[in-house]
N, CA, C and O atoms as CSV, one atom per row, in Angstrom:
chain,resi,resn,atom,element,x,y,z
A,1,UNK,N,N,-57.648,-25.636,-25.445
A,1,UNK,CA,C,-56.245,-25.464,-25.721
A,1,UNK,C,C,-55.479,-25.589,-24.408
A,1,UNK,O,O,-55.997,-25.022,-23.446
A,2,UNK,N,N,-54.201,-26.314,-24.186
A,2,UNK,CA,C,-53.531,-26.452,-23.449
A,2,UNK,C,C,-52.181,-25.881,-23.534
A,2,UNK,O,O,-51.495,-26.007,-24.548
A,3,UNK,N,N,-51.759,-25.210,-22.406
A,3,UNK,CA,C,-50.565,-24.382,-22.556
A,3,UNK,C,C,-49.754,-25.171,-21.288
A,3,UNK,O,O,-50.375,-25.367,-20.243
A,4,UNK,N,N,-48.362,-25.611,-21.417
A,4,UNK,CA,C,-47.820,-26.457,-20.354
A,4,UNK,C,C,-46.149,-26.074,-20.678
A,4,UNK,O,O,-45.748,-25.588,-21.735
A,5,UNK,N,N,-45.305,-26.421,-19.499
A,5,UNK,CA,C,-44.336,-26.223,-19.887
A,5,UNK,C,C,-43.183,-27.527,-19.956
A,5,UNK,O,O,-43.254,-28.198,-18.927
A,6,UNK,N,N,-42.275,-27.967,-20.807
A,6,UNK,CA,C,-41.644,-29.406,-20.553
A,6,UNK,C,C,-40.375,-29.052,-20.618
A,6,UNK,O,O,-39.836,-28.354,-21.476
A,7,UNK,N,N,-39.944,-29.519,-19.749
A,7,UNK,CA,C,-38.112,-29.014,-19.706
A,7,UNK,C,C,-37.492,-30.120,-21.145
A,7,UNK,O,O,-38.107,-31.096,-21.575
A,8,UNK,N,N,-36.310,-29.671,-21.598
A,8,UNK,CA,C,-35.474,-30.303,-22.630
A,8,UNK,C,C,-34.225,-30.680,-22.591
A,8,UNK,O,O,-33.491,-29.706,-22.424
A,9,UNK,N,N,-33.690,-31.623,-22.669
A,9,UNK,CA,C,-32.370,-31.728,-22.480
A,9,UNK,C,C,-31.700,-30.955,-23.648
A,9,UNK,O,O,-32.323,-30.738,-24.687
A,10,UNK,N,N,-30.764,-30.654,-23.512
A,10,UNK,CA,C,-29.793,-29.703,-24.589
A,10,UNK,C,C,-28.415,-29.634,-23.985
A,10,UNK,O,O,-28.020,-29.770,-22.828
A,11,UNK,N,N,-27.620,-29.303,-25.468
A,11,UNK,CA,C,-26.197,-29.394,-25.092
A,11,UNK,C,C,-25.495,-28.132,-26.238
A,11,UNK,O,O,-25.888,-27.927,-27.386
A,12,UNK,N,N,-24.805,-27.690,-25.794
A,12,UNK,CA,C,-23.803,-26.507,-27.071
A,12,UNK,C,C,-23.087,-27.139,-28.197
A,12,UNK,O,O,-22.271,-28.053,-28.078
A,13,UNK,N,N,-23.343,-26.750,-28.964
A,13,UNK,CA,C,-22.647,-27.160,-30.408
A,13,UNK,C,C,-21.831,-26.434,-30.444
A,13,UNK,O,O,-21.868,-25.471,-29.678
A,14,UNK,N,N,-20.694,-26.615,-31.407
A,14,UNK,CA,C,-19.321,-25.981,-32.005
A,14,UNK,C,C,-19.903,-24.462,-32.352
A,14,UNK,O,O,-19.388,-23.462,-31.853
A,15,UNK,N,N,-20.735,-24.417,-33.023
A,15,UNK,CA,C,-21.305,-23.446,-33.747
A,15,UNK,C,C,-21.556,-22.221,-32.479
A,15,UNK,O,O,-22.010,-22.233,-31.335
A,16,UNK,N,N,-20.894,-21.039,-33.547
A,16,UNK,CA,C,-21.200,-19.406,-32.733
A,16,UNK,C,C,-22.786,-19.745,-32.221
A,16,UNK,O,O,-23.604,-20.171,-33.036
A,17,UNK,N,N,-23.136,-19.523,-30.828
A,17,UNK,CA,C,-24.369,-19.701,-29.827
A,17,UNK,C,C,-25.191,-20.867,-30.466
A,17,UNK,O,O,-26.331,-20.611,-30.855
A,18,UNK,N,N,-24.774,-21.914,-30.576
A,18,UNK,CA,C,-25.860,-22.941,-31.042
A,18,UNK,C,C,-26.006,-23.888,-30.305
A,18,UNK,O,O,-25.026,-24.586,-30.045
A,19,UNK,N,N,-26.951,-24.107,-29.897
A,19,UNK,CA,C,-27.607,-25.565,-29.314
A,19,UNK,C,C,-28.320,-26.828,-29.621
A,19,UNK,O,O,-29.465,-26.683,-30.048
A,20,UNK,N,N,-27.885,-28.007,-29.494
A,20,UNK,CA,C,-28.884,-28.799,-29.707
A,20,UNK,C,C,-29.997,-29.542,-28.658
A,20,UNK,O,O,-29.821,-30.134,-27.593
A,21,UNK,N,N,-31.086,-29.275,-29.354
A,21,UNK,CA,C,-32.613,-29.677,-28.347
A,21,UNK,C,C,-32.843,-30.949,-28.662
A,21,UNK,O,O,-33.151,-31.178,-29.832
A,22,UNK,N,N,-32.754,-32.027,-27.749
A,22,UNK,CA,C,-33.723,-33.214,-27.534
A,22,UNK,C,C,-35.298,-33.175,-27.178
A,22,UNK,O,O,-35.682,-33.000,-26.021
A,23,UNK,N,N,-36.200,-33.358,-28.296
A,23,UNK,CA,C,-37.689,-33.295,-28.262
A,23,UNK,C,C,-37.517,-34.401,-27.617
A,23,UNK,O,O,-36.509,-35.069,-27.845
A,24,UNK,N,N,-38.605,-34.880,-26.545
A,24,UNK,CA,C,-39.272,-35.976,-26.045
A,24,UNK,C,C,-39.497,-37.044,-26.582
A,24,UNK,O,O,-40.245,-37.118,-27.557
A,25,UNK,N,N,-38.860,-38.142,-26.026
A,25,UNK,CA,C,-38.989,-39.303,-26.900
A,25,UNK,C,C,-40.721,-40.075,-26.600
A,25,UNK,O,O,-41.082,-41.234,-26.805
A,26,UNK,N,N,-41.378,-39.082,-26.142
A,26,UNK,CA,C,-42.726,-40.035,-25.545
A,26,UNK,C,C,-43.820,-38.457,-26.670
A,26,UNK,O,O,-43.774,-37.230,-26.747
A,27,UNK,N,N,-44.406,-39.276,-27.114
A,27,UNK,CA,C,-45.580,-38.363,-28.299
A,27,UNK,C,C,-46.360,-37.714,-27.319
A,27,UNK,O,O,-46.572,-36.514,-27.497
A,28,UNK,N,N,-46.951,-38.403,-26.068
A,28,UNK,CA,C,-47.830,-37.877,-24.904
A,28,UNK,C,C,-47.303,-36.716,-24.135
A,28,UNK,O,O,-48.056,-35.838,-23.713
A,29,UNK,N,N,-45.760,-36.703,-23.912
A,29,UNK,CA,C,-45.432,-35.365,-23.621
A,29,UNK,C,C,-45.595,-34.214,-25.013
A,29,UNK,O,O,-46.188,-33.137,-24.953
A,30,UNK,N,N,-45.091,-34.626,-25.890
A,30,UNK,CA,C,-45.093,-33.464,-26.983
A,30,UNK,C,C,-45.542,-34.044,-28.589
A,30,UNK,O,O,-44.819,-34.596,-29.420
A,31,UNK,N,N,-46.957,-33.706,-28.671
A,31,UNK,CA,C,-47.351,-34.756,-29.712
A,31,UNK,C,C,-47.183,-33.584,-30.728
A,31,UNK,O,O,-47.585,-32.431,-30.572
A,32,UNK,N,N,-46.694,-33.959,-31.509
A,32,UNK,CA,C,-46.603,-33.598,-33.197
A,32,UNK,C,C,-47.517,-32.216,-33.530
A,32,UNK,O,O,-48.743,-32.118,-33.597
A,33,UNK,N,N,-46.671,-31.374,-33.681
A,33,UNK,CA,C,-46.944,-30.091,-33.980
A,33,UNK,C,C,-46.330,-28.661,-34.198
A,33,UNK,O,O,-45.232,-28.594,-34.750
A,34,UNK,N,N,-46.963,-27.531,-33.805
A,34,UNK,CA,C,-45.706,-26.344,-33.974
A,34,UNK,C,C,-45.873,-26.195,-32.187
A,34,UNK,O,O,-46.784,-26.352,-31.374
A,35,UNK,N,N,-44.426,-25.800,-32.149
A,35,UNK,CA,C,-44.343,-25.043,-30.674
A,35,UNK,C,C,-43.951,-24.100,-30.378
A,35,UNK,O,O,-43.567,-23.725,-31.486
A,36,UNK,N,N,-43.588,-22.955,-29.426
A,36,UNK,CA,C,-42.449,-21.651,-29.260
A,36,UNK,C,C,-42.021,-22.399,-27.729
A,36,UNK,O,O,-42.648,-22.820,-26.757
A,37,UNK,N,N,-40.547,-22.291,-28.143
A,37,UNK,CA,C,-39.609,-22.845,-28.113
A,37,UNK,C,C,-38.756,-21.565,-27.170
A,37,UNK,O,O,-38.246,-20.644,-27.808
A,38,UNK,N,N,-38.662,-21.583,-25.814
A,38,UNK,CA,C,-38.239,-20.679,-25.369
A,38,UNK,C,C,-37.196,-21.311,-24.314
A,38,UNK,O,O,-37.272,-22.472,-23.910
A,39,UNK,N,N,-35.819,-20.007,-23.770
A,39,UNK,CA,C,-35.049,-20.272,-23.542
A,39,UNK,C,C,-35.211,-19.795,-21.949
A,39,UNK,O,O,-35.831,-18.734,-21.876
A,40,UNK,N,N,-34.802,-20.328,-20.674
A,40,UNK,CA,C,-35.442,-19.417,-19.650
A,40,UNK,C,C,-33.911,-18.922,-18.578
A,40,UNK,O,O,-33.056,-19.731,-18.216
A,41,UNK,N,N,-33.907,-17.957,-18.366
A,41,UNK,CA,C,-32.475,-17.450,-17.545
A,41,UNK,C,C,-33.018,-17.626,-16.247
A,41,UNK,O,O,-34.133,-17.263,-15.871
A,42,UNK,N,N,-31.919,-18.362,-15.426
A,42,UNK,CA,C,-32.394,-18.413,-14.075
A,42,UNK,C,C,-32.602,-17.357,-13.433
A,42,UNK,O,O,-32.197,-16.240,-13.755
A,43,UNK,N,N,-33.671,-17.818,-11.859
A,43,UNK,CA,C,-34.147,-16.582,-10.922
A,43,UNK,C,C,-33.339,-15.498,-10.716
A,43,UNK,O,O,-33.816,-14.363,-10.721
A,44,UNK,N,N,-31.933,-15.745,-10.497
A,44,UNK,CA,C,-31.098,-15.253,-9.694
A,44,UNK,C,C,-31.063,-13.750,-10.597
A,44,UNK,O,O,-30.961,-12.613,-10.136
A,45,UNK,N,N,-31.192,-14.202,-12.116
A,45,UNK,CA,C,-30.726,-13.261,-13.341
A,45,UNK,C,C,-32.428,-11.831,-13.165
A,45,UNK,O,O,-32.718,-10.836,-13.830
A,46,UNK,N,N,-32.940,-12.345,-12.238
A,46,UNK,CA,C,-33.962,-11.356,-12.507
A,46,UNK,C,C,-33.907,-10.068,-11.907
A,46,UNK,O,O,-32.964,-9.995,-11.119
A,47,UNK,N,N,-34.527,-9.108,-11.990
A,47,UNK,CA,C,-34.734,-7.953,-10.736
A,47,UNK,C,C,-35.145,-8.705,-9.422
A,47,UNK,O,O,-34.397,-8.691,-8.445
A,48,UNK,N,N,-36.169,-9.265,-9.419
A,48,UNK,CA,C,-36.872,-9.537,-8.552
A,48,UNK,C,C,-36.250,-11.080,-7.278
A,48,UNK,O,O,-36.436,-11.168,-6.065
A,49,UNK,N,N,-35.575,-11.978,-8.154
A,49,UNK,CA,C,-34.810,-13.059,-7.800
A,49,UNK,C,C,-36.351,-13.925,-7.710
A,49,UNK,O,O,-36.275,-14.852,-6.903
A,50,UNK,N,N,-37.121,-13.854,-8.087
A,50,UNK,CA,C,-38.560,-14.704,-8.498
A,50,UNK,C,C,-39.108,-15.354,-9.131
A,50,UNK,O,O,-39.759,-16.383,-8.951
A,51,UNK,N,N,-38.714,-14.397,-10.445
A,51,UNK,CA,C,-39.344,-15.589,-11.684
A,51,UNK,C,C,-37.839,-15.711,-12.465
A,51,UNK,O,O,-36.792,-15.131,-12.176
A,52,UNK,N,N,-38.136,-16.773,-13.668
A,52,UNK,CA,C,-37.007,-16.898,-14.657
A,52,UNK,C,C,-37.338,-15.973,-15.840
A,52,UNK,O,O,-38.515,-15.644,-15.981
A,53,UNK,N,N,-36.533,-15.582,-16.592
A,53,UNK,CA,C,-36.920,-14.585,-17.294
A,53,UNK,C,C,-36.954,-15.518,-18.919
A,53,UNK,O,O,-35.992,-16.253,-19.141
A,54,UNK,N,N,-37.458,-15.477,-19.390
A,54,UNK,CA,C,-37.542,-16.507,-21.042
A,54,UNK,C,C,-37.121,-15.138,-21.731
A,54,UNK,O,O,-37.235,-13.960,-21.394
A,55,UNK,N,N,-36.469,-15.927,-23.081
A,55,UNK,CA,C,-36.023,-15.339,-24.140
A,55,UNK,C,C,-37.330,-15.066,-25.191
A,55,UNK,O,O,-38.491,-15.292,-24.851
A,56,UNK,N,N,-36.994,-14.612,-26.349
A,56,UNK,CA,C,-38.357,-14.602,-27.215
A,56,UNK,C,C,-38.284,-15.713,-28.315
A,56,UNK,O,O,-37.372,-15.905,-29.120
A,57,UNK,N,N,-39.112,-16.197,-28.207
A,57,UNK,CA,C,-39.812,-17.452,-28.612
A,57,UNK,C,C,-39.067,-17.906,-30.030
A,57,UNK,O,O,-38.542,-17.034,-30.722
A,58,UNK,N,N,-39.047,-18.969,-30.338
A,58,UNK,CA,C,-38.906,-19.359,-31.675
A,58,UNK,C,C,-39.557,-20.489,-31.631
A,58,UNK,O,O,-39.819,-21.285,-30.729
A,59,UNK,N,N,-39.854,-20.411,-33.148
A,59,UNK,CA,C,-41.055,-21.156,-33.594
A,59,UNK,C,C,-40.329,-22.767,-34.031
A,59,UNK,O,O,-39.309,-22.935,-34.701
A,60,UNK,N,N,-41.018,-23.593,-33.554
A,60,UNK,CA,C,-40.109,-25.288,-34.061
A,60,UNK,C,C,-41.259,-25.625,-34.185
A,60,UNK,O,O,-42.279,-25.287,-33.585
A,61,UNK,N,N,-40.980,-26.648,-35.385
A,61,UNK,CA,C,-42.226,-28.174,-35.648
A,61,UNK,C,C,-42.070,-29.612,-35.208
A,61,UNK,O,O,-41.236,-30.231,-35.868
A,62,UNK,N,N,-42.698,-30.314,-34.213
A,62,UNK,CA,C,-42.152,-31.557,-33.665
A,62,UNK,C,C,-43.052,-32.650,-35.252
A,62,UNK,O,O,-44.166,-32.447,-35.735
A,63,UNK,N,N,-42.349,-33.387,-35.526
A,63,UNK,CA,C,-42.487,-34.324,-36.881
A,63,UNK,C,C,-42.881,-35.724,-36.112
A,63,UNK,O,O,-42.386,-36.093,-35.047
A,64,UNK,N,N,-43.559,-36.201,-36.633
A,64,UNK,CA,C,-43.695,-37.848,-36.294
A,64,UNK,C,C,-42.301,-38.083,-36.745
A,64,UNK,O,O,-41.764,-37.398,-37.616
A,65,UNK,N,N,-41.534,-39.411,-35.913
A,65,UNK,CA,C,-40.137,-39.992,-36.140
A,65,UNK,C,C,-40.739,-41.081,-37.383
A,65,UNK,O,O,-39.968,-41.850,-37.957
């Protein structure tokens, strides 16, 4: 099992806190499956100024196009 992390492009929708996620247009970065789907607050936002802090996960399914 492989655990990796891939950045996403995204942009804010109209909608109260909504975003839209661009999955990878290449299958080799993110081949077809379920993922958790996390949001990450920069260093600065931490105690520590070290790590990024992620939100809690939500679950997405990447679909063959």
């Amino acid at each position: 099992m492989d655990q990796r992390s891939v950045g996403l492009d995204f942009r804010e929708t109209n909608a109260t806190n909504g975003w839209r996620v661009q999955a990878p247009a290449n299958a080799d970065i993110a081949p077809p499956g379920m993922y958790m789907l996390f949001v990450l607050r920069p260093k600065a936002d931490s105690l520590s100024g070290q790590t990024m802090i992620p939100s809690v996960a939500k679950i997405v399914q990447v679909k063959k196009p």
